[in-house]
C-alpha positions in Angstrom: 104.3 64.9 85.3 102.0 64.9 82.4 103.2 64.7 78.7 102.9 68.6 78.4 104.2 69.8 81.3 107.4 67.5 80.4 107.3 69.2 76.8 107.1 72.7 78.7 110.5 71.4 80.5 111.9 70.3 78.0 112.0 73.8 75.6 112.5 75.8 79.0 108.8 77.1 79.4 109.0 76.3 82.6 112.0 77.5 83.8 111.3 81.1 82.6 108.0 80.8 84.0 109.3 80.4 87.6 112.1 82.8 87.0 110.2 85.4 85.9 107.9 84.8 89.2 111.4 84.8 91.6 112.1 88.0 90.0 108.8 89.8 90.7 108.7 91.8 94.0 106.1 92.2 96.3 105.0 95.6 97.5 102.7 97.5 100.0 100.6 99.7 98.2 98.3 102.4 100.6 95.9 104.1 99.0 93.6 106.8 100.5 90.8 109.3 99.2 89.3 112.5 100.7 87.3 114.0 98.2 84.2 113.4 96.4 83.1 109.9 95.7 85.7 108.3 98.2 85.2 104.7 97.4 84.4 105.6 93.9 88.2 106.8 93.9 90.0 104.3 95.6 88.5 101.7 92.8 89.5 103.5 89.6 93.4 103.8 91.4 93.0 99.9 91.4 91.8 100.1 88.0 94.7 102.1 86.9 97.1 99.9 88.9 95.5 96.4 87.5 96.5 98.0 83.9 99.9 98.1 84.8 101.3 94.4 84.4 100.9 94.0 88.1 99.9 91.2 90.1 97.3 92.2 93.2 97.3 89.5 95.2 95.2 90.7 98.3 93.1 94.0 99.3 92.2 95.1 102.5 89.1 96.3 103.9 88.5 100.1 103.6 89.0 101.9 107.0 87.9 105.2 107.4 89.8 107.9 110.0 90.1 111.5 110.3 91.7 114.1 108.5 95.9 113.8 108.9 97.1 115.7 110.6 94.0 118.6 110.5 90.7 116.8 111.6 88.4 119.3 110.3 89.3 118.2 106.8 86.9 115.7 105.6 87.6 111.7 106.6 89.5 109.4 104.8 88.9 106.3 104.0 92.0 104.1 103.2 93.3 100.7 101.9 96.6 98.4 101.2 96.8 96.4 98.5 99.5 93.1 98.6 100.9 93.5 94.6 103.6 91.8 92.6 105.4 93.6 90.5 108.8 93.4 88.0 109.0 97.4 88.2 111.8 99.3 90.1 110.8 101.0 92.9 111.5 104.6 91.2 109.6 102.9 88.0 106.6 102.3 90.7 106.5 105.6 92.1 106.0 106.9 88.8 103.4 104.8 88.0 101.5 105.6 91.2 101.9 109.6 90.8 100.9 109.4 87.2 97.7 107.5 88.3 97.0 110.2 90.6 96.9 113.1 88.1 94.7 110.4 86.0 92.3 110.8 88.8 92.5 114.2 89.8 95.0 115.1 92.7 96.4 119.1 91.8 99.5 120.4 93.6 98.7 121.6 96.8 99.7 122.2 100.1 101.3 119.4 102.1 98.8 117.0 103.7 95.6 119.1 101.7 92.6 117.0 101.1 92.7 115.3 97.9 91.1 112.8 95.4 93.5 109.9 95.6 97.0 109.5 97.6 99.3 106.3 96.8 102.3 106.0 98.5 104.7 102.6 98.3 104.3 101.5 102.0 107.0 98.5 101.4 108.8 97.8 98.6 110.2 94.2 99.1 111.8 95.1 102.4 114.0 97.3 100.7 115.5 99.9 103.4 116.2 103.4 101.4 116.3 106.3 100.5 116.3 108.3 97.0 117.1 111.6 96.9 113.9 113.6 98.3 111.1 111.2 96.2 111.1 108.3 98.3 112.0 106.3 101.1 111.7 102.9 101.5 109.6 101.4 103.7 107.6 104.7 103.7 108.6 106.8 106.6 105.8 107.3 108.5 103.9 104.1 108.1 104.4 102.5 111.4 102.9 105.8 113.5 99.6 105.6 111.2 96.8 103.9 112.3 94.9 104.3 109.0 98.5 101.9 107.4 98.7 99.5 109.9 94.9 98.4 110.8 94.8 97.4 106.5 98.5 96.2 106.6 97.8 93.6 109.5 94.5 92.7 107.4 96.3 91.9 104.0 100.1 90.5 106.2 99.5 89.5 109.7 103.1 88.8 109.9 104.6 91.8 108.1 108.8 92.7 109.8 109.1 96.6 109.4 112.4 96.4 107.5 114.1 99.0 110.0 112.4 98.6 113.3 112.3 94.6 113.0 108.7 94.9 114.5 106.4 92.9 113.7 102.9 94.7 112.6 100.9 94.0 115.1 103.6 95.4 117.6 103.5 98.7 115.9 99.4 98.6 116.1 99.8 98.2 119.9 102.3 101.1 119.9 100.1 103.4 118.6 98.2 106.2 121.2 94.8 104.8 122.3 93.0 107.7 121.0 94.3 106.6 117.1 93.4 102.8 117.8 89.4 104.3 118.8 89.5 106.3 115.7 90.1 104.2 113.1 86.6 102.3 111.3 86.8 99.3 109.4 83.5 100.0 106.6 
């Protein structure tokens, strides 16, 4: 140990540095754009999101599918982002839908088309449920191709919290026609 780090010790630099880091939480972030510039979209919500004392540790690829669940609407192209964060999960959530007015997204109909969706895919491994904003891990995630193709890119060994599947089980769960229609760009 060098002279400094043993100063750092000694005043308790060090401890609060790695308590702060057991304390952070790591979260599943998807994000997915429809309209206009799609990529262009996709970046500024990672923008937003780097701005917001949060720690991105990976990103996936972007994947492009059709239209859920009306393929007629245009394509979206998709991504999950591997973050730290010392947030609640309700604290989060707000974050994220504030970042999606910042960027656009108007009240519409369910599932519309829309310049930037975020939704907290896994939140630690938390297992929840808050009132009608959120469930924890989201509640859909392990029937969409366009969450788990980026999931197993960013945490080939991500456990569903409920299911105890593994992600890769869940990818070969899905109907044949979702694995063909998913595009990693």
């Amino acid at each position: 140990m060098t002279k400094e780090q043993q100063k750092k010790q000694e005043i308790g630099i060090v401890k609060k540095q790695g308590l702060s880091e057991n304390l952070a939480k790591t979260v599943f972030l998807g994000i997915g754009s429809n309209i206009g510039n799609r990529i262009k979209n996709i970046e500024k919500a990672k923008y937003f999101l780097s701005r917001q004392k949060l720690r991105l540790i990976s990103v996936s690829s972007f994947y492009e599918t059709p239209s859920w669940p009306n393929p007629k609407n245009p394509r979206f192209l998709n991504i999950i982002i591997k973050l730290k964060c010392n947030h609640s999960p309700l604290e989060f959530l707000k974050i994220c839908k504030d970042i999606e007015i910042i960027l656009g997204r108007k009240k519409t109909k369910r599932n519309a088309p829309r310049v930037c969706d975020i939704d907290i895919i896994d939140f630690n491994g938390l297992s929840s449920k808050v009132g009608n904003m959120m469930n924890l891990p989201h509640k859909s995630m392990h029937k969409r191709n366009f969450v788990l193709f980026p999931l197993f890119e960013v945490q080939k060994n991500w456990v569903h919290p409920i299911k105890q599947n593994n992600v890769k089980k869940l990818i070969y769960g899905l109907p044949d026609k979702d694995i063909r229609s998913i595009k990693k760009i």
